[in-house]
MARVOTI-307824 format. One record per residue: residue in three letters; chain; z, x, y of N, C-alpha, C in turn. Coordinates in steps of 0.2 Angstrom, whole numbers, plus 5000, padded with zeros to 4 digits. Layout:
N
type mol n_zz n_xx n_yy ca_zz ca_xx ca_yy c_zz c_xx c_yy
ALA A Z X Y Z X Y Z X Y .
...
END
This chain:
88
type mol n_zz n_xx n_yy ca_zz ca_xx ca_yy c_zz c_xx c_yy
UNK A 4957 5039 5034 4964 5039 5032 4967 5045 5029 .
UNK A 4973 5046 5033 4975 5052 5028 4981 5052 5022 .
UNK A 4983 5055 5019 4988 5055 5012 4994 5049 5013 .
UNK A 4998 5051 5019 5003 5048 5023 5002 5039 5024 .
UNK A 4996 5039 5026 4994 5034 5028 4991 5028 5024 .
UNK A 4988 5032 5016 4986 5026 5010 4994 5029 5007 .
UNK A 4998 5031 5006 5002 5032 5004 5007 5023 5007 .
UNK A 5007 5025 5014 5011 5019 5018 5008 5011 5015 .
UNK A 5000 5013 5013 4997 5006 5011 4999 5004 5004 .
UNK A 5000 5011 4999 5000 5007 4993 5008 5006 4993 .
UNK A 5015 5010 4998 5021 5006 4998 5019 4997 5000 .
UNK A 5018 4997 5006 5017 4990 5005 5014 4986 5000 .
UNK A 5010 4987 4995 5008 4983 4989 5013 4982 4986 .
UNK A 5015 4988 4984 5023 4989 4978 5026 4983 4980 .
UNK A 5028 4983 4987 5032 4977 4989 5030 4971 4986 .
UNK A 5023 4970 4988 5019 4963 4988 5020 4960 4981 .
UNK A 5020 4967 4972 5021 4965 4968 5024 4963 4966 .
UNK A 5031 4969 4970 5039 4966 4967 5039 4959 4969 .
UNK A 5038 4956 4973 5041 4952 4976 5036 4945 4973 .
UNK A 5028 4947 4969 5025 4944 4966 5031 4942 4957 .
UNK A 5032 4948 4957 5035 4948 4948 5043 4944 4950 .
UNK A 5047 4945 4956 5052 4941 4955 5051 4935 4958 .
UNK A 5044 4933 4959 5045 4925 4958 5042 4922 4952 .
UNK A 5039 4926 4947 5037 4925 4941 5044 4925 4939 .
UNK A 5050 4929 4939 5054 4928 4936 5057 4921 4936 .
UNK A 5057 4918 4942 5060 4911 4944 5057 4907 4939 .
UNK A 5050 4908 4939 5047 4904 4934 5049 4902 4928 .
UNK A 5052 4909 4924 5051 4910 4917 5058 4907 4916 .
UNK A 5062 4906 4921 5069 4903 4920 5068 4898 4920 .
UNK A 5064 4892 4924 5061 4887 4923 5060 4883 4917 .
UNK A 5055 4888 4915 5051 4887 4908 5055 4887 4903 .
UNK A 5062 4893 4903 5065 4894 4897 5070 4885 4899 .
UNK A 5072 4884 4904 5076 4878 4903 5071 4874 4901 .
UNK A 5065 4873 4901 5061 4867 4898 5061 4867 4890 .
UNK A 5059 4874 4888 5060 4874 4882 5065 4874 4878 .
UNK A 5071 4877 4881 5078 4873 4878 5079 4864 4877 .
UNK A 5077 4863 4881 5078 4854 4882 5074 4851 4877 .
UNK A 5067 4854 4875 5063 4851 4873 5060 4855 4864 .
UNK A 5067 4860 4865 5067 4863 4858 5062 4866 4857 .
UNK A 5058 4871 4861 5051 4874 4859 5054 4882 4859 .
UNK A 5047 4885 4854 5051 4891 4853 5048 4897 4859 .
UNK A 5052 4902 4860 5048 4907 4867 5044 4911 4866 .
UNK A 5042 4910 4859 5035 4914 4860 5032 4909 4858 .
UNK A 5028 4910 4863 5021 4908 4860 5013 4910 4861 .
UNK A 5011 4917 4852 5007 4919 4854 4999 4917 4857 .
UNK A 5000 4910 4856 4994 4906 4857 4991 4909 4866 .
UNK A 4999 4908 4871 4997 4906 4875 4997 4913 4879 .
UNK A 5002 4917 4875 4999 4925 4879 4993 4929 4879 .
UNK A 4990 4927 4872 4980 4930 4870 4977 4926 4875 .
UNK A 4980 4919 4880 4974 4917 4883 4976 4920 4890 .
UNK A 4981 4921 4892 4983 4925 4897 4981 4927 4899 .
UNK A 4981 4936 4894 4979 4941 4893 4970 4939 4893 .
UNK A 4967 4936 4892 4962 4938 4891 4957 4936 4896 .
UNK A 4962 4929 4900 4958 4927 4907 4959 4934 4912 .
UNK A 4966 4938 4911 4966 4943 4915 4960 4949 4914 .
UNK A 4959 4950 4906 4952 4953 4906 4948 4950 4909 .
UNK A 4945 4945 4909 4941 4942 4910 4937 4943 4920 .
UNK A 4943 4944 4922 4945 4945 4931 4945 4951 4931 .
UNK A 4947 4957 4927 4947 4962 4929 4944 4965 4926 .
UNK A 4939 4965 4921 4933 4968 4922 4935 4974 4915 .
UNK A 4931 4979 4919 4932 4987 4915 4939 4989 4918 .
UNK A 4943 4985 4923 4952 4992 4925 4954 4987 4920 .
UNK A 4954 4982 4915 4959 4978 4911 4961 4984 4906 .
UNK A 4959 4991 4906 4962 4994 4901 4969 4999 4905 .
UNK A 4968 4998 4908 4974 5000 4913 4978 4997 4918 .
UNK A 4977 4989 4916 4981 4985 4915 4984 4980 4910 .
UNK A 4981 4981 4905 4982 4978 4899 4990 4979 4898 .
UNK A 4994 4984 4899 5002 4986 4895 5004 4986 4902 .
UNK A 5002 4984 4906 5007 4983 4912 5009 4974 4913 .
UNK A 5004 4971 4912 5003 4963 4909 5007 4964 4903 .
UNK A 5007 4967 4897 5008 4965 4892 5018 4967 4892 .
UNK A 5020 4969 4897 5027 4971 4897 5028 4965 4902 .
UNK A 5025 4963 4907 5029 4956 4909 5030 4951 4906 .
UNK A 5025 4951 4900 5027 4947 4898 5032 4948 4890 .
UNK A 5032 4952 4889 5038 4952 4886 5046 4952 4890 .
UNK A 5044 4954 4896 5049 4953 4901 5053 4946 4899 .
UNK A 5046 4942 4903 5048 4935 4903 5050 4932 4898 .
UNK A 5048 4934 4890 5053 4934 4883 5059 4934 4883 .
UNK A 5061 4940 4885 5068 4944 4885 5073 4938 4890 .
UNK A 5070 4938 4896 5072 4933 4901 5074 4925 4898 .
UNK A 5070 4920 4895 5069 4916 4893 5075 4916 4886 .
UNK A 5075 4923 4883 5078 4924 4876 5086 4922 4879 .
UNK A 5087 4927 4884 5094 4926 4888 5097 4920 4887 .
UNK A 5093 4916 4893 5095 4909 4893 5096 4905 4891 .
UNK A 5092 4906 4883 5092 4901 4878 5099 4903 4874 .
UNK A 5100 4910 4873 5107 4909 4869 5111 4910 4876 .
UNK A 5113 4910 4879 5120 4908 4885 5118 4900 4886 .
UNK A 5117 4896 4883 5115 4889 4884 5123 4886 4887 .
END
C-alpha cells in the first residue's frame, strides 16, 4: 500500500468513529433523562475508574495513548448530560 491509499483507510475509520461517538452521544442524552427523573448526580466517579480500566484492560500497552482520548469522552458526555439537566 501506498501513503494515499492507508491515508484513504484510516479516512474511513475517522468516519466509523465519528459515527461511533455520535451514537454514544444519543446515549448519554438518554442516561441524562434517566438521571434527571431519578435525581442521580452526573458524575459518577465510580463508574468512569471501571470504564477506564476495562478499556486498559482490552488495550493493553496502546491504553497510554488512549487513555486522554476516552478520558475527554467522557467528560464530553458530562458536559452533554450537564446541559440537559439544567434546560430541564
Amino acid at each position: 500500500m501506498n501513503l494515499e491509499q492507508i491515508r484513504l483507510h484510516i479516512d474511513k475509520i475517522d468516519d466509523e468513529i465519528l459515527a461511533l461517538i455520535l451514537k454514544r452521544i444519543e446515549y448519554s442524552r438518554l442516561v441524562a433523562k434517566i438521571k434527571l427523573n431519578e435525581n442521580i448526580s452526573i458524575c459518577d466517579e465510580k463508574r468512569e475508574r471501571e470504564i477506564l480500566k476495562r478499556l486498559q484492560n482490552i488495550s493493553n500497552d496502546h491504553f497510554r495513548y488512549i487513555s486522554s482520548i476516552f478520558s475527554e469522552i467522557l467528560n464530553s458526555s458530562k458536559r452533554i448530560q450537564e446541559e440537559i439537566l439544567n434546560n430541564k
